[in-house]
C-alpha positions, 0 to 999 in steps of 0.5 A, a space after each residue: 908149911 911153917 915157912 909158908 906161914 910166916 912168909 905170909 904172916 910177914 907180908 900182912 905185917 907188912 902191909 898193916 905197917 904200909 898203911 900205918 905209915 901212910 895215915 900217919 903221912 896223910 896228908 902229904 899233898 893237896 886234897 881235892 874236895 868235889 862240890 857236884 853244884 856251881 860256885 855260889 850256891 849253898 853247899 859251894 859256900 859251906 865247903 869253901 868256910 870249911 877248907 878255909 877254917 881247916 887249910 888255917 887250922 892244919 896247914 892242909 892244902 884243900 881245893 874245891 872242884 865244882 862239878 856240876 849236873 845231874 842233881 850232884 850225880 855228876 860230881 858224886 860219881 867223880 868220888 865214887 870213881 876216885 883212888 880211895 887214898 884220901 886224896 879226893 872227897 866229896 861235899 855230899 849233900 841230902 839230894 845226891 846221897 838221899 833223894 836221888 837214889 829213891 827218884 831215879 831208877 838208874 844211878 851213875 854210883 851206888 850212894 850205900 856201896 859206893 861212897 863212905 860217910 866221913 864227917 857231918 857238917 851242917 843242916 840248913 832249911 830251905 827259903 821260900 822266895 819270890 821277886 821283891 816285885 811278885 804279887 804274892 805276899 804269903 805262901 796263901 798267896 802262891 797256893 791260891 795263884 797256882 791252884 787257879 792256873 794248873 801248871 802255869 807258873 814255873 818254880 826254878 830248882 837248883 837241879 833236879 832232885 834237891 831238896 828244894 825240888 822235892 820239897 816243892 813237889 811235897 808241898 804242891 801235893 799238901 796243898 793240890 797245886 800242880 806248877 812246872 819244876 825248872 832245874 838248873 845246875 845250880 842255885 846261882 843260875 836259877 836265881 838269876 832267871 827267878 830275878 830275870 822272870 823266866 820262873 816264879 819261885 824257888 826254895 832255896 838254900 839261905 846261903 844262896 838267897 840272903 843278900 838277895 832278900 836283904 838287897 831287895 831283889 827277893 822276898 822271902 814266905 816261908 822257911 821249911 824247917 820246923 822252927 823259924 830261923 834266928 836270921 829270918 825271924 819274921 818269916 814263918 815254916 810252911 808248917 805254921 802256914 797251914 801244913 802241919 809237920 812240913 820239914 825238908 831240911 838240906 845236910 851236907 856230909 864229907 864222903 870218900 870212896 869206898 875202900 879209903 883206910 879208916 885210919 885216913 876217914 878218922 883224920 878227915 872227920 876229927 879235922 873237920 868235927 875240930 873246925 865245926 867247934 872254932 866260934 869263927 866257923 860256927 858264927 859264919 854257919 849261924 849267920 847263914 841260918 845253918 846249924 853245925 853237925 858233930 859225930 864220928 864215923 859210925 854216927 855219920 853211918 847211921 844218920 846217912 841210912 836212916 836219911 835214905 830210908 826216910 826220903 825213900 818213903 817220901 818220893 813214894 808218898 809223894 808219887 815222884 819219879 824222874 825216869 
């Protein structure tokens, strides 16, 4: 019995040394960071300032893979899937983790079994835009358009369940409009055809829409956030327009699948908590109207449960289902 005892307790001193060893090691090669959108858009940017700041910093090796489709499922289900080492993370982001799990009723992932919150990067509101060229000089102007030709005009979405495609969803349903949701897979390619004029509008993320807007090509109405933002200080929140506490707000957050070691999570998140505090980063972030966010682990936790019971509730109200 007693030999059996310590031959066991051996064995777990073992493997807690293993582990030790390992996070002390990691990283030891390169860190594959999933995007689930298309280079160019909103959340491909952030991660790309990101990996930059702390491949400088740390000397890691980090390579963005953008995977994607589904409303980010695609590239998120790639995470899920992945040997939970620390090797492979992904830029979760509010649609995949929050929006979707409440819209469909079938998931390629579990966002609360399946995935770990690491770290908290940034919150970014979303941009109201049309062609230089539209009609439309205010959002009065688009409610009132899309109310006198029911499902005429087509608003263009990064993929389907976005932020900026439910909060399109929420506002048409504030202000009795109906209006046909174009998704893409990407903010790039719906930029393209909003500019080409296979769609009339779109919310989208500043990162994405900014050099457009100031290049002319785009105009900007509204922006979602409670606030105006300091990059756009003219434009004003659909809240001032007329739809009082309107707030729909884009996040991205690292996550990892499921069993990767705490000690591992603990490295990523001071790594990239340590890069969100250099000036460098946080003006590039400011200068693309997103705020830095900061947190350990278990604050990440928190946030993330809370986001997906309060989007629930808002498909809900808002009687949105895609399947």
């Amino acid at each position: 019995m007693n030999k059996k005892f310590n031959l066991a307790l051996i064995t777990f001193l073992l493997s807690l040394h293993s582990l030790s060893s390992f996070a002390q090691a990691y990283p030891d090669r390169s860190i594959k960071l999933i995007v689930p959108y298309t280079p160019g858009g909103g959340t491909d940017t952030v991660a790309r300032m990101l990996a930059e700041k702390i491949s400088s910093d740390l000397k890691w090796t980090i390579l963005i893979d953008n995977k994607p489709g589904g409303g980010g499922n695609i590239g998120m289900d790639l995470v899920a899937k992945s040997k939970a080492d620390g090797y492979t993370l992904g830029m979760g982001q509010t649609s995949n983790l929050a929006i979707n799990p409440a819209l469909m009723s079938k998931m390629p992932f579990d966002a609360v079994n399946d995935l770990i919150p690491v770290a908290f990067v940034a919150e970014v509101p979303m941009v109201l835009v049309v062609t230089a060229n539209s009609p439309w000089k205010s959002l009065a102007d688009l409610v009132r358009a899309a109310k006198a030709k029911p499902d005429f005009y087509k608003q263009a979405t990064a993929g389907a369940g976005t932020v900026g495609h439910i909060g399109g969803e929420m506002l048409a349903g504030k202000a009795a409009y109906t209006v046909s949701y174009i998704p893409y897979k990407g903010a790039s390619p719906a930029i393209t055809d909003l500019i080409g004029g296979q769609t009339d509008f779109m919310f989208a993320t500043p990162q994405s829409v900014l050099g457009m807007i100031a290049g002319g090509k785009l105009r900007a109405l509204a922006v979602t956030s409670a606030n105006r933002i300091a990059i756009l200080p003219k434009i004003p929140t659909v809240s001032e327009e007329g739809y009082k506490g309107f707030e729909a707000t884009d996040w991205k957050i690292v996550v990892a699948p499921a069993g990767t070691p705490s000690d591992v999570i603990k490295k990523v998140n001071e790594a990239v908590q340590k890069a969100l505090k250099q000036p460098a980063l946080i003006n590039k972030l400011t200068e693309e109207a997103s705020s830095p966010m900061y947190g350990d682990p278990s604050a990440v936790l928190k946030y993330i449960r809370a986001e997906q019971r309060e989007w629930d509730a808002a498909v809900k109200a808002a009687g949105i289902k895609l399947d």
